[in-house]
C-alpha angles and dihedrals in degrees: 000000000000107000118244105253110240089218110030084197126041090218085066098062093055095047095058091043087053086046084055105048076037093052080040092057104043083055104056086039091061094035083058102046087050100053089052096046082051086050108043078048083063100050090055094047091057102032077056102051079044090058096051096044079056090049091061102038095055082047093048082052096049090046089056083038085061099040095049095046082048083044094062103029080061087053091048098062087033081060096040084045095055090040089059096036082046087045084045099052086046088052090057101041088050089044094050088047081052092047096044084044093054095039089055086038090055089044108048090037087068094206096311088122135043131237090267096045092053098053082058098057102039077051097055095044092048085049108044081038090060098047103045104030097237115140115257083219100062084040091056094044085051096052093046083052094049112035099358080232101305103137097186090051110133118184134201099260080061100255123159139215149344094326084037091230113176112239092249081057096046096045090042087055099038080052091058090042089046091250099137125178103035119171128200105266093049085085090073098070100104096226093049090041096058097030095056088041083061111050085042084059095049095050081058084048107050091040093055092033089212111094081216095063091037092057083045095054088046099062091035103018133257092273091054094043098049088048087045090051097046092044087056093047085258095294103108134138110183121209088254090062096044086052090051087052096050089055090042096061097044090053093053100049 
């Protein structure tokens, strides 16, 4: 008996073999597509999970950013608070020097001022105190020596004022403050009287570098002061300082 031939024509046998490598393919083709769809899915997913873990974490940042920028701005007033509490505490301590200056001022004058005259003097002492760096007390002592707190005095010599400077002093100091053309009686205002006292006080000072001598040199002059000195082997304490001293001690009690 003659066998049934599987494929009655040869042609047969090679097409479904291509249908098969074809069917292979397509398959592969989609499986292919489909695992890069799955995977560019994928992608997304994460590059947007990437994205919003970005996204916190730049808000995060912006939050820190906030509370930094509230932070210091906190610390800021906190700063500016304790600057004006600090400014406030200075103004009372000033105020309470002024009001201590004018109280001995007002004590030690013994009514040879009024009340105007002696805001102008506790004024000038707290001024003149406070910008070259010689004590108001030693100042005060020395006014109630020279003049006992009687600004229009005028001696004999002639001195002038409450701190009793002659006229070539008081134009040799305004000079060297750029107050030029001072006339006499311009050394009876009570503020230029004691400021250029002062600083007339402090050259003596500096150029005997002991504040004693220079209140010395003050009263009789550099030149008198440096012979005396030399004639007592440099120890020497004139009348006018004890009597300064004197002054000086009763002020700061």
């Amino acid at each position: 008996m003659e066998k049934t031939k599987l494929y009655p024509y040869p042609h047969m046998k090679n097409s479904n073999k291509d249908n098969m490598k074809l069917i292979s393919v397509l398959l592969f083709l989609v499986l292919t597509v489909l695992l890069l769809f799955n995977l560019h899915k994928k992608e997304l997913a994460i590059k947007s999970l990437k994205n919003e873990i970005l996204q916190i974490q730049l808000n995060e940042k912006e939050k820190e950013k906030k509370y930094i920028e509230k932070e210091m701005q906190y610390m800021e007033k906190l700063k500016n608070t304790e600057t004006v509490i600090e400014k406030q505490k200075n103004e009372i301590e000033e105020l309470k020097e002024f009001k201590l200056i004018l109280e001995k001022v007002k004590e030690i004058s013994k009514g040879n001022i009024n009340e105007k005259e002696a805001l102008a003097v506790a004024k000038a002492l707290y001024d003149v105190h406070n910008e070259t760096g010689v004590g108001w007390e030693i100042l005060a002592a020395m006014i109630m020596v020279e003049s006992s707190y009687r600004p229009d005095i005028i001696s004999s010599d002639p001195s002038y004022g409450l701190m009793q400077l002659t006229y070539d002093v008081g134009k040799d100091v305004g000079k060297k403050m750029n107050k030029k053309n001072i006339i006499r009686n311009d050394l009876l205002d009570i503020e230029r009287n004691i400021y250029y006292g002062a600083y007339y006080l402090l050259k003596q000072i500096i150029y005997f570098s002991n504040v004693s001598d220079g209140i010395m040199a003050y009263n009789l002059g550099a030149s008198r002061v440096t012979k005396l000195k030399s004639e007592h082997s440099g120890k020497l304490e004139s009348k006018y300082l004890k009597r300064v001293k004197k002054y000086y001690k009763g002020i700061k009690k």
